[in-house]
N, C-alpha and C positions, 0 to 999 in steps of 0.2 A: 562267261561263255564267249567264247571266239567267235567274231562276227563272221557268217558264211554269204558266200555271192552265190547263188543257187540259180541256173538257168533251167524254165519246163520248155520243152520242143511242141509240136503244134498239137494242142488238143483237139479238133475238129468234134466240138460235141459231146465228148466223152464224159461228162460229168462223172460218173464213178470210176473210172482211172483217175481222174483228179482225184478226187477226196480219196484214193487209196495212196495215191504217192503223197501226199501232203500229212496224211496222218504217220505214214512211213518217216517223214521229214522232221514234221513235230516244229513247225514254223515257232523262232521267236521276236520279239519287238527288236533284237538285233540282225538278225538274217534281211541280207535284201532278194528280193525271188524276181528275176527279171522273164517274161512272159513271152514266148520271140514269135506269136501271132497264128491266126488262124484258131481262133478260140471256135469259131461258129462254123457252118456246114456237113452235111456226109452222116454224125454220128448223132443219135438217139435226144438231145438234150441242148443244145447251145444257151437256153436258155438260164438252163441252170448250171453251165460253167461258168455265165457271168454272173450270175448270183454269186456263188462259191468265189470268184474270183473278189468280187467286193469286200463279201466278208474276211476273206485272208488279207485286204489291207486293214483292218481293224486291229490285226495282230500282226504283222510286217512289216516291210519297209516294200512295196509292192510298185515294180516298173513294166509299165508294158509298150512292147514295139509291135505298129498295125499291120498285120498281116494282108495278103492278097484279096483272100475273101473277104474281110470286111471292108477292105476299100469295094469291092463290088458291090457289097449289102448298100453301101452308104450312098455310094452313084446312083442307085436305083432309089433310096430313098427320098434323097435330099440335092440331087442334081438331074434328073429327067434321063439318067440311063437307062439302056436297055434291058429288060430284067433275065433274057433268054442266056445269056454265058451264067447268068449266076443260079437261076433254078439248074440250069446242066449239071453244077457243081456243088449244086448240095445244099440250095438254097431251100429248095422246098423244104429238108427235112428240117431246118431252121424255122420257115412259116409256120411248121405244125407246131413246134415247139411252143412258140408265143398264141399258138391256139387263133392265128391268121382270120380272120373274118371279112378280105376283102378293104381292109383299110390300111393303107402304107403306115401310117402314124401310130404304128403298134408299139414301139420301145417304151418300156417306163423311165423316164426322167433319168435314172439314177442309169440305168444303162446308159442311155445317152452319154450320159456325164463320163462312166467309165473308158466308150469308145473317140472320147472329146480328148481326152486324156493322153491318148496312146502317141506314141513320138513313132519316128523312121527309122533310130537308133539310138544305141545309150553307150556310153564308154565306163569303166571303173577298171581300176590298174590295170594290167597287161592284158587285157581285153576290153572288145566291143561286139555289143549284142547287134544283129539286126535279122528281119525276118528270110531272108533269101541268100544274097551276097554281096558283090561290094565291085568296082571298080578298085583295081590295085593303086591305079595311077594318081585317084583324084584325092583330096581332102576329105570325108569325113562330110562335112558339111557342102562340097559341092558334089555330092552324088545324086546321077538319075534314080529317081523315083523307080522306074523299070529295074535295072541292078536292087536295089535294095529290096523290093517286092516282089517280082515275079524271074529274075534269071532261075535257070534248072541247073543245076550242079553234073546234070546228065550231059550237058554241052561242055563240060569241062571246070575243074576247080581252077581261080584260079589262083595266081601266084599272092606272096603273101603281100596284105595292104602295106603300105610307106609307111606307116606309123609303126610299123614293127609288131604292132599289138594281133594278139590271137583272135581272129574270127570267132564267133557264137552264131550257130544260125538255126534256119526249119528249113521250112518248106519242099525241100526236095527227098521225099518218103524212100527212106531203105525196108523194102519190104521182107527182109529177112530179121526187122526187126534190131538191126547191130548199129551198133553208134561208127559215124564216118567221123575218123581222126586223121586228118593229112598230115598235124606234127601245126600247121598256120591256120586252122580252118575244122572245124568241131561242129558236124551237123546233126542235130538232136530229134530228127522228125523220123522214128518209128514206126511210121504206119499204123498209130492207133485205131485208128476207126475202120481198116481193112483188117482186122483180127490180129494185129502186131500191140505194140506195147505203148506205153508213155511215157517217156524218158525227161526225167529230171538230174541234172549234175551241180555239184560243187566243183568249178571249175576249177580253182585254188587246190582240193585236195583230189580230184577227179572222183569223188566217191558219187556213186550213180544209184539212183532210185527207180525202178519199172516196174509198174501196173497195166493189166489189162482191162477192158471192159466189163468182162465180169469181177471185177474186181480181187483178181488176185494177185500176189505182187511176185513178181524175177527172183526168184533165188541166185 
């Protein structure tokens, strides 16, 4: 079987949109499934998308780039942030999830380990994954943190990065559900958890996989 580069756009929660676009997909120990962030907040579950995400590197080749939100989860956990932008954003329905009691040091190990894991960005052939966008101008490796996490595609796409390679992104939610293809720049954030979709692609062959919440999948 031919090895697939499979990008999912932001889950925020969804756990059963995952496990529907993934059983759609049929992951193998060749497929690599790069993750473009924002696994936690908003939607019913964050808990156990990172469950599910674990387990699918058991059977993948599984890359993931840190979304917005979990840079906020982790400022509030692990560096003395403020926790008021991140309950705004969907933090609490994350707390419930892990069944919150009051004690920061809620993560089990192994989540840890997975949100330890998560890079700013990843490259493989004519594309690079990252959660937001990109400075056109800069390297790859010297981009602000800001671009790469939090820019809105709503203040403008922009032009294509110097590396020539094709953008993969999230973070900025088409609430109509449609995948944004500028032709340099491919954003995969469907508005799952606002009753939109969960969008996974084969980048390489463009074939697309969509699940909603209640779990049923895009014809």
């Amino acid at each position: 079987m031919t090895q697939r580069l499979i990008a999912i756009g932001d889950i925020h929660g969804c756990r059963t949109a995952l496990e529907t676009v993934l059983d759609a997909i049929d992951p193998t120990g060749e497929d690599i499934i790069v993750t473009l962030g924002d696994y936690i907040d908003r939607g019913p579950d964050s808990r156990g998308v990172i469950d599910t995400l674990i387990r699918l590197a058991d059977r993948s080749q599984v890359v993931g780039v840190l979304g917005n939100h979990e840079e906020m989860m982790l400022e509030v956990l692990h560096h003395g942030g403020s926790h008021h932008a991140w309950l705004r954003y969907g933090g609490v329905e994350t707390l419930e999830s892990y069944g919150f009691d009051g004690d920061l040091d809620f993560l089990p190990p192994e989540h840890q380990q997975f949100l330890d894991s998560l890079g700013d960005f990843y490259v493989a052939g004519d594309f690079f994954f990252t959660h937001a966008a990109y400075d056109p101008e800069l390297p790859l490796e010297e981009q602000e943190i800001e671009m790469l996490r939090w820019y809105s595609l709503t203040n403008g796409i922009p032009p294509q990065h110097q590396s020539g390679k094709t953008a993969v992104v999230g973070h900025t939610a088409n609430r109509d559900g449609e995948i944004l293809d500028s032709g340099h720049l491919i954003c995969l954030d469907t508005y799952c958890y606002g009753g939109g979709w969960l969008t996974a692609m084969d980048v390489n062959t463009r074939q697309v996989w969509q699940a909603n919440e209640k779990g049923e999948l895009r014809q």
